[in-house]
C-alpha positions in Angstrom: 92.0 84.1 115.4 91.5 87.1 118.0 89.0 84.8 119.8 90.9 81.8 119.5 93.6 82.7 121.2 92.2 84.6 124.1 90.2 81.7 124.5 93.0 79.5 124.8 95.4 81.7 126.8 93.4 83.2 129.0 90.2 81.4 129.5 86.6 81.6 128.6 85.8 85.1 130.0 88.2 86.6 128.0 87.1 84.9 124.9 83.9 86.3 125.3 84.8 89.6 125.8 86.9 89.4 122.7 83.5 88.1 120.8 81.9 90.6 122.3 84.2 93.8 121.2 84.7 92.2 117.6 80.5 92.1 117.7 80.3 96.1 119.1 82.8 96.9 116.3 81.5 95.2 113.3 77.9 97.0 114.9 79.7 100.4 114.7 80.6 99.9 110.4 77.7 98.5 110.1 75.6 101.3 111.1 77.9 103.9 109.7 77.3 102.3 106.2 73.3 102.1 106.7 73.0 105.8 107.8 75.7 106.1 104.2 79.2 107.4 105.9 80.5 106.1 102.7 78.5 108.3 100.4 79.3 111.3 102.2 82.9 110.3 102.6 83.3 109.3 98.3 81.4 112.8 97.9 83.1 115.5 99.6 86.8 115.2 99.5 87.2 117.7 103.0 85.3 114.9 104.9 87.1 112.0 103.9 90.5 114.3 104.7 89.5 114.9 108.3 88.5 110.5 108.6 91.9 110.6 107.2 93.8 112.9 109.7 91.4 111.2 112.8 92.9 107.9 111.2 96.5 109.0 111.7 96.3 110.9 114.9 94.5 107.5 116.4 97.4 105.5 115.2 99.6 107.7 116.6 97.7 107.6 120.0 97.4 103.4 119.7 101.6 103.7 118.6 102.5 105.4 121.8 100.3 103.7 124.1 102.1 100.0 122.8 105.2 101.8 123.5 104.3 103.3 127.1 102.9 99.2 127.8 105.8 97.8 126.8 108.0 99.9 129.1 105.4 98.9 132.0 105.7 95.5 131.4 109.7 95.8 131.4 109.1 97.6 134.9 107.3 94.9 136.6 103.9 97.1 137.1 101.4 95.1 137.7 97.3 95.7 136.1 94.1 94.4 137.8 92.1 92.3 136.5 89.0 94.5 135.3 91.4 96.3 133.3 92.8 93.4 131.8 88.8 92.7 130.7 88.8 96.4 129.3 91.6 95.8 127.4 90.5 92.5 126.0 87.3 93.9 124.8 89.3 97.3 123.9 91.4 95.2 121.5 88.6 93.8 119.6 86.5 96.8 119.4 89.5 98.5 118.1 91.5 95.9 116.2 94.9 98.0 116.3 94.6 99.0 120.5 
């Protein structure tokens, strides 16, 4: 749906780069899984406490930067357009940027 709708309301381009961070993201689990992150993690209860606390903190960091956007877009300040592409492929790399 991601992909879909950058395709539609912003062109081509932007659906690719979508594709393209959804593709770099599902390459990032993937690996984690093959070199066994999850055995580790369902072993030892201290590392799957720190994923946990680096879980938070990032959605904390993702939280305020929504809010600090949506006061820039209230202010009229205006972004170029390479980091419009960052933020395209930012948003499917991470899904919750």
């Amino acid at each position: 749906m991601y992909i879909v709708g950058r395709s539609s309301s912003q062109g081509l381009r932007a659906g690719a780069l979508a594709a393209l961070g959804i593709g770099a993201g599902a390459l990032v689990h993937v690996t984690a899984a093959a070199l066994g992150l999850s055995a580790i993690l369902s072993a030892s209860a201290t590392a799957f406490t720190v994923v946990k606390f680096v879980g938070a903190a990032y959605l904390l960091y993702v939280g305020v930067g929504l809010i600090r956007s949506s006061v820039a877009e209230s202010a009229g300040t205006v972004t170029d357009n390479r980091s419009l592409s960052l933020g395209v492929f930012l948003q499917g790399f991470f899904p919750t940027y």
